[in-house]
N, C-alpha and C positions, 0 to 999 in steps of 0.2 A: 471307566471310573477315574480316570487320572485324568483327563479333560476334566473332569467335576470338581476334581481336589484341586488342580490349579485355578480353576476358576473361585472355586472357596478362598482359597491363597488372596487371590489378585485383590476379590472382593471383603477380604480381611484387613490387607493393607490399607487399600480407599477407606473403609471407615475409622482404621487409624491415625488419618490425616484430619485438624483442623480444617473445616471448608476455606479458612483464607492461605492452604497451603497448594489447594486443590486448582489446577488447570485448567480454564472455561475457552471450550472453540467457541467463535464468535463467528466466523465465516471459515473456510478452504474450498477450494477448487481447481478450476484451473480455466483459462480462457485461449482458445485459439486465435493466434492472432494472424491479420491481414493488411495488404498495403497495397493501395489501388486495384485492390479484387482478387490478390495473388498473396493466397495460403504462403505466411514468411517463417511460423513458428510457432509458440505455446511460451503461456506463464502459468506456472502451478505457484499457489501461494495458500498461505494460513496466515489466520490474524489472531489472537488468542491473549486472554486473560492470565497471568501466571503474579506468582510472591516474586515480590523483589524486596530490596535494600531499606524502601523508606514505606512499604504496603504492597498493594496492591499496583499491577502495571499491565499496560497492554504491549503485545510483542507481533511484529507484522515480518513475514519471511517469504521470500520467493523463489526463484530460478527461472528466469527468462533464455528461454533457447530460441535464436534466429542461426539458421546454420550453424557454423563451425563457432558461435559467439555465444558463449554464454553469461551472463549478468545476475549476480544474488545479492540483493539487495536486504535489509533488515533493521529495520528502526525501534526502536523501545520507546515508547514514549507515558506520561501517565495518566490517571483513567480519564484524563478530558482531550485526550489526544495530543498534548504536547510534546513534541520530543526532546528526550533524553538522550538516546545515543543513534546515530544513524552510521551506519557501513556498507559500502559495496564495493564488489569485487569482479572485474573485465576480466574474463577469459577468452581467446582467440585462439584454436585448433589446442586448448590445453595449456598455452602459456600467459602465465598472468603478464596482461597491459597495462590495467588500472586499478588502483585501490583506494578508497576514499572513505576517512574516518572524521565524524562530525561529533564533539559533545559539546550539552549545553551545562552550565553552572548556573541558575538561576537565572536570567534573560541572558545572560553570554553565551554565545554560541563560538566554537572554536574549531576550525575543522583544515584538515590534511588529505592533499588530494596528491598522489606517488604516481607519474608515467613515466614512461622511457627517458623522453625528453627533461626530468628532473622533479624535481616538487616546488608545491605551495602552498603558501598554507597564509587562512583569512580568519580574525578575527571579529564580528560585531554583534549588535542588541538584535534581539526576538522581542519583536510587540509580545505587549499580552494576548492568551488565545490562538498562537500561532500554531497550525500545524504542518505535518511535509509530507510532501507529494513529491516526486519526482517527475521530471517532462515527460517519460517516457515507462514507466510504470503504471499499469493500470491498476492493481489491486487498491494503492493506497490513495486512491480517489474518494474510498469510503471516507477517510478521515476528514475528506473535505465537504461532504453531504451529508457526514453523520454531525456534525459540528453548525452546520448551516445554520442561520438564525434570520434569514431575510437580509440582514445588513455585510455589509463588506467583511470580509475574513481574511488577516496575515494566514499565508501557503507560504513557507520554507520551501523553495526546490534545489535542494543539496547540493548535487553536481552545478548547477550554476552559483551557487554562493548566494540566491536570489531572496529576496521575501518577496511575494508577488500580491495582489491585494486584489481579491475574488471575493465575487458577487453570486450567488445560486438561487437562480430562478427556477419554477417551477412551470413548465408547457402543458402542466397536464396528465390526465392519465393513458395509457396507452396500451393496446394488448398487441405485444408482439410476439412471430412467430421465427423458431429457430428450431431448424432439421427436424419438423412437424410438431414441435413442442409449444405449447401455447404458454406464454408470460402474462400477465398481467401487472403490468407497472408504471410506476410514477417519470415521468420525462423532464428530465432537469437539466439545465442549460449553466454551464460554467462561466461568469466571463472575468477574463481577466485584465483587470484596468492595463492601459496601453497597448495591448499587447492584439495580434489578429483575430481571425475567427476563434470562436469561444469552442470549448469541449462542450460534448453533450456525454449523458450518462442517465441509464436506464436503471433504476435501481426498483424490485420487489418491495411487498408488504414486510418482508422482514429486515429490509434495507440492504440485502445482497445485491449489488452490482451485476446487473443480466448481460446489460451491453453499454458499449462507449465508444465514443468518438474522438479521436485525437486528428483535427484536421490539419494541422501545423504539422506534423510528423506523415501523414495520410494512413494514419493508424485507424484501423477497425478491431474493436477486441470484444468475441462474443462467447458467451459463458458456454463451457462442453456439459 
């Protein structure tokens, strides 16, 4: 009986909340990751709808474990994916190395990046439409294939201070197979103006991200 009255509780509260108060998952999971065929570690992340300051916002959060290295990264951005604040945070056996805090003011982007060796910190404009991806984050690829429009797209990638200028093609549909699970999804090809081999990224009917390619880093990251 007390499981049922808390659950009454839980479910009393929820509908005392305005739905523009209420919290929408959009995606969580988590991806094993690999590098050159050798199991390196896991990203668990959530990407989620919540209130914020000026409406409505999307919030994207992680924790990348490679060995003794862990990296949480976390951007806010709003509901068209541009970001508002981005932060991440190097740990190494538990001791923080790096810290790195981005905000934007209207196309200003203003960001402080703290290591050993000292700080720095870069000021400049965000095209319109911009959103951020990290080189080495996979979850927040979505933002870059949820946003796709056929034509070239500004990618913010934070830790390099970069806006990069991507293009997302589509190869096609594909059914792929992971630890006997069958996928069915769409094969999209990232490329990014100057820069080498382009990423590839498997994203579902419901646009979850299955599997990806990060060939610049020899990253493979495939959904658990």
């Amino acid at each position: 009986m007390a499981i049922f009255r808390a659950a009454a509780v839980v479910c009393a509260l929820a509908l005392g909340f305005p739905a523009s108060a209420q919290v929408r998952i959009l995606d969580e999971g988590s991806f094993t990751l690999y590098r050159d065929g050798d199991r390196i570690g896991r990203e668990d992340f959530s990407i989620r709808e919540a209130p914020g300051a000026d409406g409505r916002m999307l919030v994207a959060q992680a924790t990348v474990a490679t060995g003794s290295r862990r990296v949480t990264p976390s951007v806010n951005t709003d509901t068209a994916g541009s970001p508002l604040r981005y932060q991440r945070e190097v740990r190494d056996s538990g001791v923080v190395t790096e810290t790195y805090t981005g905000v934007a003011t209207g196309m200003r982007y203003a960001s402080l990046l703290v290591t050993p060796e000292g700080e720095s910190a870069r000021e400049f404009l965000l095209p319109h439409g911009t959103v951020a991806a990290d080189d080495d984050i996979v979850h927040q690829l979505w933002f870059v294939v949820r946003g796709a429009t056929g034509k070239p797209m500004p990618v913010l990638a934070p830790r390099r201070n970069a806006v990069d200028s991507v293009s997302v093609e589509s190869a096609g549909a594909e059914r792929i197979s992971i630890d006997l699970r069958q996928f069915d999804t769409t094969h999209l090809v990232l490329h990014t103006k100057g820069a080498g081999a382009p990423r590839e990224v498997w994203v579902d009917r419901a646009g979850r991200i299955i599997k990806a390619v990060v060939p610049a880093l020899g990253l493979l990251a495939l959904r658990d």
